[in-house]
C-alpha positions in Angstrom: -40.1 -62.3 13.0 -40.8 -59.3 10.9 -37.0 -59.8 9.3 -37.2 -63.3 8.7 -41.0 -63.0 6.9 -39.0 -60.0 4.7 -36.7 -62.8 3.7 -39.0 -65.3 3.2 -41.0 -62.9 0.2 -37.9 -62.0 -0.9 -37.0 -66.0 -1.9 -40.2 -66.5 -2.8 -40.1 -63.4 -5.1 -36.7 -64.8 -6.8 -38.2 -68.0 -7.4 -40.9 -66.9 -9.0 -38.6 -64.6 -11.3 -36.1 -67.3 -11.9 -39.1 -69.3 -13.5 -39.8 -66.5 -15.2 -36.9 -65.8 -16.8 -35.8 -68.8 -18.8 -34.4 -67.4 -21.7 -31.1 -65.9 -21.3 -30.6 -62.5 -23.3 -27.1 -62.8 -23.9 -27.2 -64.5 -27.2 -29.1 -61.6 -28.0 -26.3 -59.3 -27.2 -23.7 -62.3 -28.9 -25.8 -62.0 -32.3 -25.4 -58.2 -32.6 -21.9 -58.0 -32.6 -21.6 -60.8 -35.0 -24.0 -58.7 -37.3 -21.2 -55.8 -36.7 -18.5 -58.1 -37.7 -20.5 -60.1 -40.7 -23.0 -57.4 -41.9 -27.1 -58.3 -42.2 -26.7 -61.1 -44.5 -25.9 -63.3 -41.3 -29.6 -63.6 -40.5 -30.4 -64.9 -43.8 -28.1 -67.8 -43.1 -29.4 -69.3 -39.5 -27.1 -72.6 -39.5 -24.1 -70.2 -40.2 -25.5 -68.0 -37.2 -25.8 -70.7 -34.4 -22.8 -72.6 -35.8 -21.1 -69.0 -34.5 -22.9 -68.7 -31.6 -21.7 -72.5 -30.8 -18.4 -71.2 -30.7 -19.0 -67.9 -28.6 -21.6 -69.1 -25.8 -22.2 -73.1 -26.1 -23.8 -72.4 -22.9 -26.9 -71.4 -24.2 -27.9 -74.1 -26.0 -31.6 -73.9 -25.6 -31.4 -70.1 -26.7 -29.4 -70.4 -29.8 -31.7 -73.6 -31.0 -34.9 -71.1 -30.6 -33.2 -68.6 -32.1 -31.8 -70.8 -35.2 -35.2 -72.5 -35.6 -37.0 -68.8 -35.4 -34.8 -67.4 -37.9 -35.6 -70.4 -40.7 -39.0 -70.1 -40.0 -39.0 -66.3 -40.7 -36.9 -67.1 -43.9 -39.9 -69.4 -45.2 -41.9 -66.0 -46.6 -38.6 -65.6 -48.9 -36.6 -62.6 -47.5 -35.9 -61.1 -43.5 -39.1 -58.3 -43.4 -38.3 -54.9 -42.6 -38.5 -54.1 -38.5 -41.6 -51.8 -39.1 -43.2 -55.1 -40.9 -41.9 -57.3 -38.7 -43.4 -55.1 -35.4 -46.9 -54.6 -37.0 -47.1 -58.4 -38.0 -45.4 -59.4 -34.5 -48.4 -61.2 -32.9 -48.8 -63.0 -35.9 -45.7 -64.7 -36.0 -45.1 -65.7 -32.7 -48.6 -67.5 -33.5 -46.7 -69.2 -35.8 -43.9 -70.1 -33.8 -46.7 -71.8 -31.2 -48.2 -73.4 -33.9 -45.1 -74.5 -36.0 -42.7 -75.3 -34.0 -44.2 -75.7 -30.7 -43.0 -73.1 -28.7 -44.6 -71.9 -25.6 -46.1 -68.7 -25.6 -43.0 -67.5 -23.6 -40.5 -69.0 -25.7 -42.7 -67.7 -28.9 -42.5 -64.4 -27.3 -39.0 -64.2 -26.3 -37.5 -65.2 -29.8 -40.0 -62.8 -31.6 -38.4 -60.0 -29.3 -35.1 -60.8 -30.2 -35.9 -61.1 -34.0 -37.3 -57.7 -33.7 -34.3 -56.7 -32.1 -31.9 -58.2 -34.7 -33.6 -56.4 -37.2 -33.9 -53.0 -35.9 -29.9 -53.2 -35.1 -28.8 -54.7 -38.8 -30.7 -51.4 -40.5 -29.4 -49.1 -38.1 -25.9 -50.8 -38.8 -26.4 -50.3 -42.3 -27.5 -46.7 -41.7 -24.4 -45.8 -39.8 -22.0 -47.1 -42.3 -22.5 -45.0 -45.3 -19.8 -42.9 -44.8 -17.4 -46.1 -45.4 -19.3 -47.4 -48.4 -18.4 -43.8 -49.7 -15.0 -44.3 -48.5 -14.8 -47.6 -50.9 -16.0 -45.9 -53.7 -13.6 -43.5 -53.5 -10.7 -46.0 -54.0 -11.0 -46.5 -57.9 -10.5 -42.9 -58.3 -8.0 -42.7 -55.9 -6.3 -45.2 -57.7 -6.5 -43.0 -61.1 -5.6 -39.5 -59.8 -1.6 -41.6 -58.3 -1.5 -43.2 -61.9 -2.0 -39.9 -63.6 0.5 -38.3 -61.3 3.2 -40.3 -62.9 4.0 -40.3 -67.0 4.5 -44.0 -68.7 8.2 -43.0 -69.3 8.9 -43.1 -65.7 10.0 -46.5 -63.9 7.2 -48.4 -61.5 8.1 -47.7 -58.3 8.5 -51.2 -56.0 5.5 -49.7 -54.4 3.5 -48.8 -57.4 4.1 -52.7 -58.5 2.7 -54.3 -55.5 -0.6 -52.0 -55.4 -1.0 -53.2 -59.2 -0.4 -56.5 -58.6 -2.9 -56.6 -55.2 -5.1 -55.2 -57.6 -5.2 -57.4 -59.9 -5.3 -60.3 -57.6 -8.7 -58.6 -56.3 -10.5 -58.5 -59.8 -9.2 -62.5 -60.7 -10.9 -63.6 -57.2 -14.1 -61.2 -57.4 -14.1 -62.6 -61.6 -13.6 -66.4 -60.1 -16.2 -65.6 -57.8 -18.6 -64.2 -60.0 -18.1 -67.3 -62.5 -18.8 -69.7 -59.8 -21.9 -68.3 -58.9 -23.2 -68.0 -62.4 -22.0 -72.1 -63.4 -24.2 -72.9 -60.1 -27.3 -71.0 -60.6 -27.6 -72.1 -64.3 -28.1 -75.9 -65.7 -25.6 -76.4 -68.6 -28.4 -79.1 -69.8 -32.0 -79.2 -70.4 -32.5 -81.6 -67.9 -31.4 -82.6 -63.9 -29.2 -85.6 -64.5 -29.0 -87.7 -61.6 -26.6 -90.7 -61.0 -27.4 -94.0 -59.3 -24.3 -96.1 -58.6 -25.5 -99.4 -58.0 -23.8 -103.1 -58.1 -26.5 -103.7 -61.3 -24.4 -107.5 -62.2 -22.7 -109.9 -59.7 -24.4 -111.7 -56.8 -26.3 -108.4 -55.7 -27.6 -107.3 -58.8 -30.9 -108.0 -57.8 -30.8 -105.5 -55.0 -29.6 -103.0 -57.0 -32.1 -103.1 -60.0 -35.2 -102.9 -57.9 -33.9 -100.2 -56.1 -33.5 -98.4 -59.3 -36.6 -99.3 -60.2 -37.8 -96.9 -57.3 -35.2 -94.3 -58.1 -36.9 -94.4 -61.8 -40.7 -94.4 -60.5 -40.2 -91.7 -58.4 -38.7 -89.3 -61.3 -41.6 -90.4 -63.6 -44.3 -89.2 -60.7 -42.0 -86.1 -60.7 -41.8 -85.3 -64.6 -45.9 -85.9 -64.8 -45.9 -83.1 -62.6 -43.7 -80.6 -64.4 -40.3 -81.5 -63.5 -38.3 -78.8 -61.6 -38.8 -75.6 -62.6 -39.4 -77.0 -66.0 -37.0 -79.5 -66.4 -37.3 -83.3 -66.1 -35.0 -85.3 -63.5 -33.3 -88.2 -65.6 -31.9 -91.3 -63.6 -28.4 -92.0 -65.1 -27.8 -95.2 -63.5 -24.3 -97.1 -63.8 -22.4 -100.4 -62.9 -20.3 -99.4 -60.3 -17.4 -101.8 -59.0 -17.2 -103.7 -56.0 -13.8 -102.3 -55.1 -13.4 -99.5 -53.6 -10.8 -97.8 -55.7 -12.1 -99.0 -59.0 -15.3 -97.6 -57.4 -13.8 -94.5 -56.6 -12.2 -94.3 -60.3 -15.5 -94.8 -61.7 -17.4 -92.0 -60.0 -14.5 -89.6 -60.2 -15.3 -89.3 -64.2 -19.0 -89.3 -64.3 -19.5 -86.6 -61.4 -16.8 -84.3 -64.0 -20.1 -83.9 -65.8 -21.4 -80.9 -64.9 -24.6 -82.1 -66.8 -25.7 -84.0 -63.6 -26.7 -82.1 -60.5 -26.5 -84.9 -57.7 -26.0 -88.6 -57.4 -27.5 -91.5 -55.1 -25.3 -94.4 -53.9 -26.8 -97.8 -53.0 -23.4 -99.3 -53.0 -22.0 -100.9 -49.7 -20.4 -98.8 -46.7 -17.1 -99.7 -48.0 -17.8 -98.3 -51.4 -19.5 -95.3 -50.0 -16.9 -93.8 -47.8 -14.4 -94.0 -51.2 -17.5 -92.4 -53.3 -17.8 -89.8 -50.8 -14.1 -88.5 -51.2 -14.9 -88.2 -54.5 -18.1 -86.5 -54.1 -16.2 -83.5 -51.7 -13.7 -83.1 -54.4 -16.1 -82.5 -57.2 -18.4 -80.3 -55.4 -21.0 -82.8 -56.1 -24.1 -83.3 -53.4 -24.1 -87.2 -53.1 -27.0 -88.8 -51.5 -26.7 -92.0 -49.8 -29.7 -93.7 -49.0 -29.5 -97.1 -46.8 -26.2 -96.5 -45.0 -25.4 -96.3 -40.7 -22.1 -95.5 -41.2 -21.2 -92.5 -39.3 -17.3 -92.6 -41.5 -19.8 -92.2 -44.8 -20.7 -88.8 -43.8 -18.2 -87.6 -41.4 -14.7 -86.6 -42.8 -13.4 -86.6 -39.0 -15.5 -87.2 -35.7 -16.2 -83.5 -35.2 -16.7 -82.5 -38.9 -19.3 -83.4 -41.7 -18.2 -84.2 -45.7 -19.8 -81.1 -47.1 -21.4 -82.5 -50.0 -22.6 -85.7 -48.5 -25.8 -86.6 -46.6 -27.6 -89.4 -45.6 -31.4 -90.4 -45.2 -30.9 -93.2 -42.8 -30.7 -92.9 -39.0 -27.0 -94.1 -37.5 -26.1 -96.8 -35.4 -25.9 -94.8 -32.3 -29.7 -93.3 -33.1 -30.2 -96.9 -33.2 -29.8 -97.7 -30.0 -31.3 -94.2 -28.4 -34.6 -95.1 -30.1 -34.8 -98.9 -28.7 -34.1 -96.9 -25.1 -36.6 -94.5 -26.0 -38.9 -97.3 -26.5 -37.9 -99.4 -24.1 -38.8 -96.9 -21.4 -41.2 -94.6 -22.8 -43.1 -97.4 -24.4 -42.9 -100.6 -22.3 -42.0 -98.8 -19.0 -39.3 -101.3 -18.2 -35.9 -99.3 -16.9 -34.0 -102.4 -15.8 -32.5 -103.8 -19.4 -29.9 -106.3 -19.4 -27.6 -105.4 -22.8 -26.6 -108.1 -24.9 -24.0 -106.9 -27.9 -21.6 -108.5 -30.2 -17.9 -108.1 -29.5 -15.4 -107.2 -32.7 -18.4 -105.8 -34.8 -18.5 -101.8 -35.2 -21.9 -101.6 -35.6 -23.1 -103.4 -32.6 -20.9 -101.3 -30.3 -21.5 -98.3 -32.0 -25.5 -99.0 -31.1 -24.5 -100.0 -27.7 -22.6 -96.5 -27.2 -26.0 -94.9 -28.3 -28.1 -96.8 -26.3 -25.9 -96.3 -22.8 -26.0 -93.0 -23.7 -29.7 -92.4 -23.6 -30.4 -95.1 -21.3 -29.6 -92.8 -18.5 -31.4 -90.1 -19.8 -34.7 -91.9 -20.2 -34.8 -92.6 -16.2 -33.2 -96.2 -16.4 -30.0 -98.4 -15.4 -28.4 -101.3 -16.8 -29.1 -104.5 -14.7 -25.9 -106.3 -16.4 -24.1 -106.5 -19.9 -23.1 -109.4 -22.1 -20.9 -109.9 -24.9 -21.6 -112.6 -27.2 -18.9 -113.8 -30.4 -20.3 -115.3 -33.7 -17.8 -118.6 -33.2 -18.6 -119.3 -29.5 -22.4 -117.4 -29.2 -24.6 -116.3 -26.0 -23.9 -119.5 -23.7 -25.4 -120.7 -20.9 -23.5 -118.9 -18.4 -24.5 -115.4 -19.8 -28.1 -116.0 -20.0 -27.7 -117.4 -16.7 -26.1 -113.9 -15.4 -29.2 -111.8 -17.3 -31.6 -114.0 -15.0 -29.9 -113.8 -11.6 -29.6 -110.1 -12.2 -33.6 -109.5 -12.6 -33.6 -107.5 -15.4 -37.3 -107.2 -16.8 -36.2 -106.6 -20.6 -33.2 -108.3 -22.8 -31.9 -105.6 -25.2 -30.3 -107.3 -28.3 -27.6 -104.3 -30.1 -26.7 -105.9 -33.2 -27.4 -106.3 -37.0 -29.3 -108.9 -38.2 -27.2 -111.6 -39.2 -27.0 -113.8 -35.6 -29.6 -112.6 -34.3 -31.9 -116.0 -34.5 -29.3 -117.4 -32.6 -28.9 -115.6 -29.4 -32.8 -115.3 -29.3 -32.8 -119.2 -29.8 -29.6 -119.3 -26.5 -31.8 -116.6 -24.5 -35.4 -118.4 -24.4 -33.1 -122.2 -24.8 -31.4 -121.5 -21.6 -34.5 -120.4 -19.5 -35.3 -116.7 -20.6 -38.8 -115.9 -20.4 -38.9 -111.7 -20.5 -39.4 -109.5 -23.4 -36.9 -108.6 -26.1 -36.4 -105.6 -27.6 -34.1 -105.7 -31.0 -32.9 -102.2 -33.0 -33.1 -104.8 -36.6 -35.6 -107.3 -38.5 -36.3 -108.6 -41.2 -38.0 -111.7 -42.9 -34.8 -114.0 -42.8 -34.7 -113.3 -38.9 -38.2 -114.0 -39.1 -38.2 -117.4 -40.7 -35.0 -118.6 -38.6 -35.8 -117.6 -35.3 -38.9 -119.4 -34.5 -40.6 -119.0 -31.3 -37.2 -117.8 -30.1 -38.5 -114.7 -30.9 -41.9 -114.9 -29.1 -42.8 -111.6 -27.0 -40.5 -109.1 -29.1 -40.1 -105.7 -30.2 -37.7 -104.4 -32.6 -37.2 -100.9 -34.1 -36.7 -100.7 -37.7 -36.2 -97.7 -40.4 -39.8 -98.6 -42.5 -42.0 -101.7 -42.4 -44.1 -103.0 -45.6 -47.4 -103.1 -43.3 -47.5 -99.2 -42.5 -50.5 -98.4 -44.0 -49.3 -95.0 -45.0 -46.5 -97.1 -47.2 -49.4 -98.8 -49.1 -49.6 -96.2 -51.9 -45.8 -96.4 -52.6 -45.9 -100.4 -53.1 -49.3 -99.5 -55.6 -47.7 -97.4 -57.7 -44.4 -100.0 -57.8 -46.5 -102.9 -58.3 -48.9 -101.2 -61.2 -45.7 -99.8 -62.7 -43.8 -102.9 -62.8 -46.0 -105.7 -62.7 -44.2 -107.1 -59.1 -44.5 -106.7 -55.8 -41.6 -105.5 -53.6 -39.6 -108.7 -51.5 -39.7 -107.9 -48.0 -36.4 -107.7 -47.6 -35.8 -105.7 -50.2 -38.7 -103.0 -48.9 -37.1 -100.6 -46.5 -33.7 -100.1 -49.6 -36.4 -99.2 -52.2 -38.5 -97.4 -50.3 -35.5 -95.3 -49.5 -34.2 -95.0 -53.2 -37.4 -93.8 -54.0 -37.5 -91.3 -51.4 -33.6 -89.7 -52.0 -34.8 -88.9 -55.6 -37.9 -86.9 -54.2 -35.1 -85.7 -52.0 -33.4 -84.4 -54.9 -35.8 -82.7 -56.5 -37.4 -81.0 -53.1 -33.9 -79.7 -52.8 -33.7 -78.4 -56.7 -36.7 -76.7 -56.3 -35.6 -74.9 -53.0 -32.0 -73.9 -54.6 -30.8 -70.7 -55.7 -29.1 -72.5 -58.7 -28.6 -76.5 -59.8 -24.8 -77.1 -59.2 -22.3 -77.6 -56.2 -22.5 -74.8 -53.2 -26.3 -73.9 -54.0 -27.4 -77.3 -54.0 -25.5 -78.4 -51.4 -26.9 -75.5 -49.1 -29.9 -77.1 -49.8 -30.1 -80.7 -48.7 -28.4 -79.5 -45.6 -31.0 -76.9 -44.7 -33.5 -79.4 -45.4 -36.3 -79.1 -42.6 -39.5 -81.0 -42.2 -39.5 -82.5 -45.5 -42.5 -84.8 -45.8 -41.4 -88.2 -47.5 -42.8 -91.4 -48.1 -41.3 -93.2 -44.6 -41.1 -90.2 -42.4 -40.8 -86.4 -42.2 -37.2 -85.6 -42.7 -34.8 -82.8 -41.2 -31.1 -82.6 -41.4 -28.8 -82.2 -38.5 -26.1 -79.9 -40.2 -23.6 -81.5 -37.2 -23.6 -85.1 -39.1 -25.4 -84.5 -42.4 -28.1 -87.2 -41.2 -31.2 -87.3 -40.3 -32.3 -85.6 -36.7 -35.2 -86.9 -34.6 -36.3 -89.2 -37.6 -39.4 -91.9 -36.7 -39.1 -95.1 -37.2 -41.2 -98.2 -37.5 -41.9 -100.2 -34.6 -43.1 -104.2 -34.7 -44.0 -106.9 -32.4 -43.6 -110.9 -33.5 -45.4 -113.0 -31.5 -46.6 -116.6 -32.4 -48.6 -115.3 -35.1 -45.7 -113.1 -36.8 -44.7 -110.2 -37.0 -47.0 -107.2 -37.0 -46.3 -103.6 -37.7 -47.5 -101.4 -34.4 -46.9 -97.8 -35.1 -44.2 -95.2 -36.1 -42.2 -93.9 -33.2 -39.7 -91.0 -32.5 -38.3 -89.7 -29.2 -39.9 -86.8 -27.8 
């Protein structure tokens, strides 16, 4: 009895370790060779750091996202401390880790340990390789003392040539280097020029001009403040084509002028993705507002444009956040899934809501797949009923929307709906189709923290803002604050330094939400979004939402 009450402490005593020990040290141990390999400078750069440690233990994925996060918010006072600072000021920050980013005091503790040991390892890295930084200064000399060995009169050895030549090679890149740095850290105008491509004539002129309209309000509340760092931001807005290779042709020659820093496109998806080509090849950060498209962004499914981002959630966000509502806010885990066959977007949201469906603690009762020329018949809603599903989920834009609500209630549906789009046309066409539901959408004109934005518009301009046309201009207005938040935060105003920027954007407070940028996608990560109810009175704005 005595042996099996030793083994029963002993299990007891492991379990109480294991929950102990949740953070795994070997990230740690990861991180210091990569400091060996890549010097100190590696801390200062913490995407760079867990984009490495992605590569050398994805395992550890909750260890490397504490440590990333850590490392950025020790990089907000400006520079990594010394490790005597950082140990005499270690309580403090690991307050700020709790209060910050919501760590728990173990977590807090754990990544302030490791930070302490980073540091202590980079300076005694650096310490223990000053003999080799002699050894590279030696090398000019060295270079002299062979040269003087051998008179001008004597023919270049084959050797001789190809150490000259190598270095050579060495002072062009270091001197292309060098130059690049300097065009990027200085303005070349007196002023942050920032293009707009809009479609300003045609049939959607009239989106485009009140959408620069908020580009344009939100630079003058800018310049009445000082500009950025004493320059004003000018909106440069042009005409762009509704084709995308005249569009493409367009943009190419404006974003050669080095006088503008950035540009904001609130041009279709088809006009994007050829804008964004261009943007990579000029080096030039290009913002697109409105846009779900994943192909705007992403040059391939696994890697991001580099000089593109977007402010918009994606499709496949989309449909996470209706299953996050859906089961988190309604507690119903028993959907059926209604989506539209042949149209990207609707399966891309149906891919994002199967995805978190499961992870959210619920299960498809059945799916249907609806087509614009035959619509939801009676034989599908039929299917939804039989299969006792206490929520329809609609995955789709829009456009038909009005009429599968009008085929789901028509045909004897009586549950709630829940819809990832809305807006006033929906409204107006679907009638008491669309009693009893809920639908997720980016920003809503009723927030009330949205009121001062439609103020300023409407005492600027002399107009209100059309429903339909709200959530587009809020956005415009919000990618030029964008802009300038990332001007001020750059090292310099063109190309790699600005880019940086908007992709280490974190917990940037804008108009609609509080934005951070996944550098996996160049979008934005756990973004809120507005949620509504219509019932027979309307629709009526509820709250913001984002997944916890």
């Amino acid at each position: 009895m005595r042996g099996a009450g030793s083994v029963t402490l002993l299990k007891i005593a492991a379990f109480f370790c294991c929950i102990i020990r949740l953070m795994n040290d070997s990230p740690i141990e990861v991180v210091r060779e990569l400091i060996k390999i890549y010097g100190s400078s590696l801390l200062e750069d913490p995407d760079r750091m867990g984009h490495l440690l992605e590569d050398r233990c994805a395992e550890y994925k909750r260890e490397i996202f504490v440590l990333s996060f850590a490392m950025r918010e020790i990089l907000k006072d400006g520079s990594l401390p010394r490790p005597e600072a950082f140990m005499e000021n270690r309580e403090r920050m690991e307050a700020r880790f709790r209060e910050n980013l919501g760590f728990s005091n173990q977590v807090a503790s754990w990544a302030a340990g490791a930070i302490e040991n980073f540091l202590t390892w980079s300076a005694e890295t650096a310490e223990n390789s000053d003999g080799r930084v002699e050894a590279r200064r030696g090398f000019l000399p060295y270079v002299g003392n062979v040269m003087a060995k051998h008179p001008r009169t004597v023919l270049f050895r084959k050797k001789t040539l190809r150490n000259g030549l190598l270095l050579v090679s060495i002072i062009a890149v270091f001197l292309g280097l060098f130059i690049r740095i300097t065009e990027s850290r200085y303005s070349v105008s007196d002023e942050h020029g920032v293009l707009f491509f809009a479609h300003l004539s045609g049939p959607g002129a009239g989106f485009g001009h009140v959408r620069l309209k908020a580009a344009q309000l939100a630079a003058d509340q800018i310049n009445a403040s000082g500009g950025v760092k004493g320059r004003p931001v000018r909106i440069k807005a042009h005409d762009i084509p509704l084709s995308p290779a005249d569009a493409a042709s367009a943009a190419d020659v404006l974003m050669r002028d080095r006088s503008n820093v950035a540009a904001v496109s609130v041009c279709g998806d088809a006009v994007n993705v050829a804008i964004a080509g261009v943007a990579d090849a000029g080096e030039m950060p290009l913002i697109v507002p409105e846009s779900r498209s994943e192909a705007v962004t992403m040059a391939t499914e696994d890697s991001p444009r580099l000089y593109v981002f977007r402010l918009n959630y994606d499709n496949r966000y989309k449909g996470k956040m209706a299953a996050y509502f859906l089961t988190r806010g309604l507690r119903r885990a028993k959907p059926a899934l209604i989506y539209e066959a042949y149209d990207d977007n609707s399966y891309e949201m149906r891919a994002g809501f199967m995805e978190a469906i499961g992870d959210y603690g619920g299960v498809i009762a059945c799916e249907e797949v609806w087509t614009r020329i035959g619509g939801l018949d009676k034989a599908s809603v039929g299917e939804i009923i039989i299969s006792d599903a206490d929520s329809a989920v609609i995955m789709n834009d829009t456009a038909d929307i009005a009429h599968v609500t009008s085929a789901l209630r028509g045909f004897g549906y009586s549950g709630v709906i829940v819809g990832a789009d809305f807006n006033e046309s929906l409204n107006a066409a679907g009638g008491a189709g669309l009693d009893d539901s809920w639908w997720v959408v980016p920003a809503s004109p009723d927030d009330p923290q949205l009121q001062s934005f439609q103020s300023s518009y409407r005492d600027k301009y002399n107009e209100n803002i059309s429903r339909d046309d709200f959530f587009g201009t809020l956005f415009a207005y919000d990618s030029v604050r964008w802009v300038a938040d990332a001007l001020f935060r750059a090292p310099g105003f063109q190309g790699e330094a600005l880019r940086h920027a908007f992709m280490s954007t974190r917990n940037l407070v804008l108009s609609h939400a509080t934005l951070t940028i996944d550098p996996r996608t160049h979008g934005p990560w756990n973004k809120a979004a507005a949620l509504l109810y219509r019932s027979d009175l309307g629709a009526k704005f509820q709250k913001r939402i984002r997944p916890q």
